[in-house]
SEFIDO-69800 format. One record per atom (N, C-alpha, C): residue in one letter; x, y, z. Coordinates in pm, whole numbers, padded with zeros to 5 digits, always signed. Layout:
<recs>
AXYZ ...
</recs>
This chain:
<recs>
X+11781+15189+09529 X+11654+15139+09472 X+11560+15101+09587 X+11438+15164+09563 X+11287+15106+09675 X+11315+14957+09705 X+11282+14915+09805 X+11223+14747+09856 X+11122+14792+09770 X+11095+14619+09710 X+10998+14597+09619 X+10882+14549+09679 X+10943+14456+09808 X+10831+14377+09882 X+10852+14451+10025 X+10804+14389+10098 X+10781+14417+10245 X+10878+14245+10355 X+10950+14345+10413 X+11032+14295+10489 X+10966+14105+10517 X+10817+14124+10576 X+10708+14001+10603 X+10746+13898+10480 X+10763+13942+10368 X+10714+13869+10266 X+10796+13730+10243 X+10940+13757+10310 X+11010+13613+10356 X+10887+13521+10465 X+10886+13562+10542 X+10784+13460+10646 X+10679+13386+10553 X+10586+13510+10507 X+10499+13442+10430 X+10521+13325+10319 X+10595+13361+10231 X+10637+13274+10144 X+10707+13136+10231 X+10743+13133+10297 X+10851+13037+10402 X+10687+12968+10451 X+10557+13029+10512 X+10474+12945+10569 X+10419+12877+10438 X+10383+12962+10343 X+10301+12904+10251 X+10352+12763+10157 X+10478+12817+10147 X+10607+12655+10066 X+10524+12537+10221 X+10572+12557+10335 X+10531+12478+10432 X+10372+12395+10463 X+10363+12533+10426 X+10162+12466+10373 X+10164+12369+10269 X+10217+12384+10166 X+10218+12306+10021 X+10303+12169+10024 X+10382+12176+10117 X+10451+12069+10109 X+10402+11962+10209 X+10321+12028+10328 X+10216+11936+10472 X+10133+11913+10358 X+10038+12013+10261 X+09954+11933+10182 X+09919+11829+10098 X+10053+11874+10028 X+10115+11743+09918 X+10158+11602+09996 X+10209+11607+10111 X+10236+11483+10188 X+10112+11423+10261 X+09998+11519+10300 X+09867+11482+10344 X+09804+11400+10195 X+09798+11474+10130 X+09701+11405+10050 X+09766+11246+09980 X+09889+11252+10007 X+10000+11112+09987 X+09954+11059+10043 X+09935+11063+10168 X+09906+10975+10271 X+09740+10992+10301 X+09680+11055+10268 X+09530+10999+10228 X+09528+10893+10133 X+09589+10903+10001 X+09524+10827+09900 X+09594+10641+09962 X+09724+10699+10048 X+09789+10583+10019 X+09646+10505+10142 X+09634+10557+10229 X+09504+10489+10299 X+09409+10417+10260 X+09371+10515+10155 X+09205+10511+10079 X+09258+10359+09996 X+09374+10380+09899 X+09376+10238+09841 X+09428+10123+09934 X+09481+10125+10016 X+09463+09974+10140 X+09341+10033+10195 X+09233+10059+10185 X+09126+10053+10298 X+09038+09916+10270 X+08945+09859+10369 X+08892+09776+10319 X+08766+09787+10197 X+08724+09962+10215 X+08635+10012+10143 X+08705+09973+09981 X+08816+09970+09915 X+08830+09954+09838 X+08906+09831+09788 X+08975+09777+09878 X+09009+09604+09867 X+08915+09538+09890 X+08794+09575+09984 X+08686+09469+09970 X+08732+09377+10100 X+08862+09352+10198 X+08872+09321+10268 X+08795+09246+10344 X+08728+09129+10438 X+08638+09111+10489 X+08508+09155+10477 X+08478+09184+10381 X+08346+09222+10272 X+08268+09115+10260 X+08158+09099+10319 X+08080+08964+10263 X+07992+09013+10165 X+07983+08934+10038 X+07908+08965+09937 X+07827+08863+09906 X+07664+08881+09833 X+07546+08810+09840 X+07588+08707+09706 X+07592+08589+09771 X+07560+08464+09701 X+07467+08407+09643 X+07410+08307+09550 X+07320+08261+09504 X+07220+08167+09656 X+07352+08141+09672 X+07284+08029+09826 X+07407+08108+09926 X+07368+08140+10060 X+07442+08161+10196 X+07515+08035+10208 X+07632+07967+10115 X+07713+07854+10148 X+07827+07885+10275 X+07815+07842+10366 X+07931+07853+10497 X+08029+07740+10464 X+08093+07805+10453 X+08240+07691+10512 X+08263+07668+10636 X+08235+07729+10713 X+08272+07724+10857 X+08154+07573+10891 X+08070+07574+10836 X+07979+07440+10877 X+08035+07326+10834 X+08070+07321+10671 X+08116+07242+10624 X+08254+07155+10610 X+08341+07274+10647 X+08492+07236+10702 X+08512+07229+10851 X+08449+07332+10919 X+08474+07273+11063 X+08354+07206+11139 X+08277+07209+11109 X+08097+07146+11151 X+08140+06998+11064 X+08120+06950+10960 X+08129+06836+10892 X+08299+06736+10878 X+08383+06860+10824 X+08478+06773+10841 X+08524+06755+10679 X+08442+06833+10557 X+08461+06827+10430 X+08634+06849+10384 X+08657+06804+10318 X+08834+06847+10257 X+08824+06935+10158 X+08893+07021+10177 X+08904+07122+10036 X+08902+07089+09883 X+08925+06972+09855 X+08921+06894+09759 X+08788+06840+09700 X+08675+06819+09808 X+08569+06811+09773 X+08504+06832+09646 X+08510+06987+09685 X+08429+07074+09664 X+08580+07107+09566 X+08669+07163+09592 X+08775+07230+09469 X+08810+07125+09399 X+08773+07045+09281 X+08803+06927+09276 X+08953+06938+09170 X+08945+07052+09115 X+09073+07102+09020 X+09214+07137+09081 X+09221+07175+09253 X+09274+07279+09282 X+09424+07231+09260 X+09445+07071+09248 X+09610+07019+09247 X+09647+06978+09111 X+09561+07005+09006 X+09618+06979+08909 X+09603+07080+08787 X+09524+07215+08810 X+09503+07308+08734 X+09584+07455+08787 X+09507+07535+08735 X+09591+07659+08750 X+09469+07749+08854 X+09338+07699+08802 X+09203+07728+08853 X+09175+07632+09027 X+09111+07670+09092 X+09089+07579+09186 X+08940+07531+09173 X+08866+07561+09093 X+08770+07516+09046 X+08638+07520+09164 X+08510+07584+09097 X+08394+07618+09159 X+08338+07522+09156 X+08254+07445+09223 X+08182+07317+09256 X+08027+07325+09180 X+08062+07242+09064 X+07893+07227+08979 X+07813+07189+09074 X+07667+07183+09040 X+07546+07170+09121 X+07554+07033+09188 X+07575+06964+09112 X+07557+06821+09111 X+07645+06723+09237 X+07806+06843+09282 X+07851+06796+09401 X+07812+06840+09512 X+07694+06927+09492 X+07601+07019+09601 X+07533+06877+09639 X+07482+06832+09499 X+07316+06831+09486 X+07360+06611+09578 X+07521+06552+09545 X+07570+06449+09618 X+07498+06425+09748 X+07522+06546+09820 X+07478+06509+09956 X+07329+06564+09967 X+07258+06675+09917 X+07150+06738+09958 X+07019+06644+09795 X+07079+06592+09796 X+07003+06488+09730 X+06902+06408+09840 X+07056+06392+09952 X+06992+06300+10077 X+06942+06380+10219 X+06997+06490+10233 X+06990+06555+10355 X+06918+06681+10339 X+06840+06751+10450 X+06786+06881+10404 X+06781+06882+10283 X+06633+06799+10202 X+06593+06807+10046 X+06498+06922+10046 X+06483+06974+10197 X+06299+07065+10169 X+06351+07224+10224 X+06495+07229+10252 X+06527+07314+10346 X+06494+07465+10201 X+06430+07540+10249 X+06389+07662+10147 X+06563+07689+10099 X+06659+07736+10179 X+06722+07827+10168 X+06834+07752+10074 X+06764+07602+10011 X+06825+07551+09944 X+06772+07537+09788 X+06670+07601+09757 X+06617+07630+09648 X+06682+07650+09495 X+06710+07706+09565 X+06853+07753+09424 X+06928+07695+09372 X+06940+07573+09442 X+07036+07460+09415 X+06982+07335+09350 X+06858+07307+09404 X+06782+07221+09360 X+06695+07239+09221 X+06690+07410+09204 X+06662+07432+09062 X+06728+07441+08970 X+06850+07472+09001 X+06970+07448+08914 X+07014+07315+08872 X+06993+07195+08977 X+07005+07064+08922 X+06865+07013+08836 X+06763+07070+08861 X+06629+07047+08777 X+06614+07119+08644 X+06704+07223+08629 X+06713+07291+08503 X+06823+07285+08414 X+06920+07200+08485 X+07056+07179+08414 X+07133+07364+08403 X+07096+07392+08503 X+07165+07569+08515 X+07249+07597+08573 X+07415+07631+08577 X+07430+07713+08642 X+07418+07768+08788 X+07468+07703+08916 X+07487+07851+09001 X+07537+07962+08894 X+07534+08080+08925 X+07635+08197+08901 X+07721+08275+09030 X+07801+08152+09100 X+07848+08189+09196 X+07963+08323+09195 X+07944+08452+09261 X+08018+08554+09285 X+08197+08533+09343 X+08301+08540+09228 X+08389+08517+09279 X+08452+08604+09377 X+08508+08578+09467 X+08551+08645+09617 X+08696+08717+09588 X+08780+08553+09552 X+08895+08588+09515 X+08955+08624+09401 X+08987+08744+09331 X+08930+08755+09208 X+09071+08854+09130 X+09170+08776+09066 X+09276+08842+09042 X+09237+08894+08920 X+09286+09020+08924 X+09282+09100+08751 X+09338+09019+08665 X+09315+09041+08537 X+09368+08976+08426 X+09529+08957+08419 X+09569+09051+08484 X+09743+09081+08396 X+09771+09024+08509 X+09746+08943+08637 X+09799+08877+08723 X+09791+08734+08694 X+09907+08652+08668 X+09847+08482+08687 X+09930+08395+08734 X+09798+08366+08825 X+09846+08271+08974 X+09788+08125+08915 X+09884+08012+08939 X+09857+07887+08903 X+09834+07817+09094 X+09705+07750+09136 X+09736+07671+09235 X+09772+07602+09242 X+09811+07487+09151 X+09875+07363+09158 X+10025+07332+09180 X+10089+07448+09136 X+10240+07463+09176 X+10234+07503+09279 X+10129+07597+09359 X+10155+07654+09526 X+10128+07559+09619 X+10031+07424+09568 X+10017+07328+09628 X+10130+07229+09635 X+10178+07204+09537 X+10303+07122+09519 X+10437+07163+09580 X+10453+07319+09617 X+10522+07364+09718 X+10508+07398+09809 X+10437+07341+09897 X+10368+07327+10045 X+10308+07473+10040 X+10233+07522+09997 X+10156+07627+10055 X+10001+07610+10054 X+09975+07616+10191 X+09842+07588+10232 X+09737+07682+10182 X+09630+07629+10195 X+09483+07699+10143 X+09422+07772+10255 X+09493+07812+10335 X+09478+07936+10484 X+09567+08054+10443 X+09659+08031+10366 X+09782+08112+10362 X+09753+08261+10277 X+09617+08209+10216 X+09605+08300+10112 X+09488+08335+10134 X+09377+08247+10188 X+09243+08296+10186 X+09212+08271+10324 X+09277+08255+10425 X+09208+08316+10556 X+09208+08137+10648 X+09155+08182+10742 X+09118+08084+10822 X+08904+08056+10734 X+08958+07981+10661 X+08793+07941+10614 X+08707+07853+10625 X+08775+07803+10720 X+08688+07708+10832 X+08632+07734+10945 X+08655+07898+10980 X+08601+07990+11082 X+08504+08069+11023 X+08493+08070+10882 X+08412+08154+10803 X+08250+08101+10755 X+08187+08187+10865 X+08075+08162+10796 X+08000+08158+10664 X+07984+08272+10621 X+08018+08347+10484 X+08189+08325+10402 X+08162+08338+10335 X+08306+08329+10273 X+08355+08524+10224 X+08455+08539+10259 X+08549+08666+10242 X+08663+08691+10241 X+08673+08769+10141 X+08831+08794+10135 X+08929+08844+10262 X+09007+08738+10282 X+09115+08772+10413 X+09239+08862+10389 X+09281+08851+10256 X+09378+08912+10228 X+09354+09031+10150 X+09424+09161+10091 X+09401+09265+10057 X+09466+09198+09910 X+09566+09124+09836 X+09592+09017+09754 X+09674+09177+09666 X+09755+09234+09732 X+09827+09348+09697 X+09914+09294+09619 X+10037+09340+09539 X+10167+09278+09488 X+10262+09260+09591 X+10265+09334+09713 X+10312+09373+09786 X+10325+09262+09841 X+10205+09211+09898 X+10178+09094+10004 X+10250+08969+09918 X+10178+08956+09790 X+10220+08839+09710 X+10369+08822+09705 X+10495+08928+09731 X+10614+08913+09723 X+10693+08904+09841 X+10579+08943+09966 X+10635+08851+10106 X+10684+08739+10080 X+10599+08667+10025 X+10627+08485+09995 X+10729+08478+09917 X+10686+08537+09862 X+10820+08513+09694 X+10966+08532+09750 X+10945+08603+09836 X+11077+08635+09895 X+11189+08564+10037 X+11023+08512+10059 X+11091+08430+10193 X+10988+08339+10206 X+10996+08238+10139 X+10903+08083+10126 X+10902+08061+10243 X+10987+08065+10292 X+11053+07984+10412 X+10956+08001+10560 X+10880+08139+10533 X+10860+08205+10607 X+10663+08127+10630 X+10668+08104+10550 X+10484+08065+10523 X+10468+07927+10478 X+10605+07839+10422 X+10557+07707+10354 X+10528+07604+10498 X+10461+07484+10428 X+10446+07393+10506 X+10473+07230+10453 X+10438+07139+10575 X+10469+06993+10486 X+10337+07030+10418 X+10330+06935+10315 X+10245+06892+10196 X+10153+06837+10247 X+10126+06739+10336 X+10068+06666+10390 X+09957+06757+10503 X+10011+06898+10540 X+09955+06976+10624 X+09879+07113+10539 X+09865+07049+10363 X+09836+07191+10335 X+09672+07229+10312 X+09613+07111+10328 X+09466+07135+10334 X+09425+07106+10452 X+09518+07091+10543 X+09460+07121+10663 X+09425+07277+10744 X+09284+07329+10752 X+09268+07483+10809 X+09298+07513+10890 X+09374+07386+11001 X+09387+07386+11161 X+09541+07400+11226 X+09600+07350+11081 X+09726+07410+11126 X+09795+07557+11114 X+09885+07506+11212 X+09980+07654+11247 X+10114+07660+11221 X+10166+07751+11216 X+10291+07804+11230 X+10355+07764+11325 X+10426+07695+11323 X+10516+07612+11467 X+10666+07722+11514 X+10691+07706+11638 X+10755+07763+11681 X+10915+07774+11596 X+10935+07666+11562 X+11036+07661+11433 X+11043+07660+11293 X+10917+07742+11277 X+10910+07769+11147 X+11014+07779+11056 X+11114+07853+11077 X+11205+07905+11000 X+11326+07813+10927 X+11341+07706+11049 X+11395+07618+11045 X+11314+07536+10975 X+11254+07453+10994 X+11158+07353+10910 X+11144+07419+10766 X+11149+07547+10783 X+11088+07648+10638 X+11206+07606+10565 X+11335+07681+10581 X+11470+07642+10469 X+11491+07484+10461 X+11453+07414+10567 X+11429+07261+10506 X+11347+07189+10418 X+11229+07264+10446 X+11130+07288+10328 X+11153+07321+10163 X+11203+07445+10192 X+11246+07496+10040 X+11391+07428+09981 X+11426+07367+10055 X+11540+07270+09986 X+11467+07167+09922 X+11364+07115+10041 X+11339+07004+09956 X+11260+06984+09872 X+11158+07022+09892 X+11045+07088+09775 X+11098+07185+09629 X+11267+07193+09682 X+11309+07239+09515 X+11219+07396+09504 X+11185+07495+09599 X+11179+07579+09553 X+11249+07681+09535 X+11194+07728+09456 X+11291+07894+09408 X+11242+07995+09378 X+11262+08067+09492 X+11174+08206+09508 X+11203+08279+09411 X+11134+08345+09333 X+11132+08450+09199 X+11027+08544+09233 X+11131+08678+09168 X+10992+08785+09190 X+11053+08851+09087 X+11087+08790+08999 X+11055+08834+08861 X+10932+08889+08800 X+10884+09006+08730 X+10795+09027+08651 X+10695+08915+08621 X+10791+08854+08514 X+10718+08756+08386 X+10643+08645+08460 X+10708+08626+08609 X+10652+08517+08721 X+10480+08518+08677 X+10436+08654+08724 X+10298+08657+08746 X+10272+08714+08621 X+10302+08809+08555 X+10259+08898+08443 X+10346+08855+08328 X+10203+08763+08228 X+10268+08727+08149 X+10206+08734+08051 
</recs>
């Protein structure tokens, strides 16, 4: 019986499978890019506010506590956005004429609303309580950045599932004393690890990365 094909037609077929399979792994590894890029996490993204509020002035220029201004963050699930009126506390007295404070001062004259743009902003089917992450030493750097260096406020973390189950998995690795968790200035000490499993003993935690944890 005739050859049907031509002797070549192994090679070819052998490059072309090779083509399809570099392609299929290229474009894997495009998309897996494209979704960690910052273009689509938003990563260090500064986005337009009602007022240009800096933290970096107010936490490291002034000396404000996270509590201030989050006045919910240790006993809710929310960390709570700051009504006009704890704006309006101090700029009642200080910079009353400053323009770029307008917005604030009409909002306390109209009984309105900021409509402040949330930064950190978990989808629905995710739920994160702060008051238990506070109650188990985890600091307010751990998750949203050094934000006492931040002029603008922006997202530090990409807030993946991925990332969120670093912790879950090794507390030990990121907790702190309680006493150090609204502080922006602390660090990671050379014995972390140690202090960390002393930590999670005593603070009674228990790492879960169960489903129902977050998605409930």
């Amino acid at each position: 019986m005739a050859q049907l094909f031509h002797s070549s037609t192994n090679t070819i077929v052998r490059i072309l499978a090779l083509f399809a399979a570099v392609s299929v792994a290229g474009l894997g590894w495009v998309w897996w890019e494209l979704q960690h890029s910052e273009f689509l996490t938003r990563v260090n993204e500064f986005r337009d506010q009602p007022v240009m509020f800096s933290h970096k002035h107010h936490v490291n220029g002034l000396g404000l506590d996270c509590r201030y201004c989050h006045t919910s963050v240790e006993k809710s699930s929310s960390a709570g956005i700051p009504p006009t009126h704890t704006c309006m506390s101090c700029h009642s007295q200080i910079w009353t004429e400053a323009p770029i404070l307008e917005p604030v001062r009409e909002s306390y004259r109209n009984s309105r609303p900021l409509e402040w743009l949330r930064i950190h902003d978990l989808p629905d089917f995710a739920y994160f309580n702060h008051s238990i992450h506070i109650k188990k030493g985890i600091g307010c750097t751990t998750c949203h950045g050094q934000v006492d260096q931040m002029p603008l406020m922006r997202q530090a973390n990409p807030m993946f599932m991925s990332w969120c189950l670093e912790c879950h998995r090794a507390p030990e690795k990121f907790i702190r004393p309680r006493d150090e968790v609204f502080n922006s200035e602390w660090r990671l000490p050379a014995d972390q690890l140690e202090m960390g499993q002393t930590l999670v003993q005593e603070y009674k935690v228990k790492p879960n990365d169960n489903c129902s944890t977050c998605h409930r």
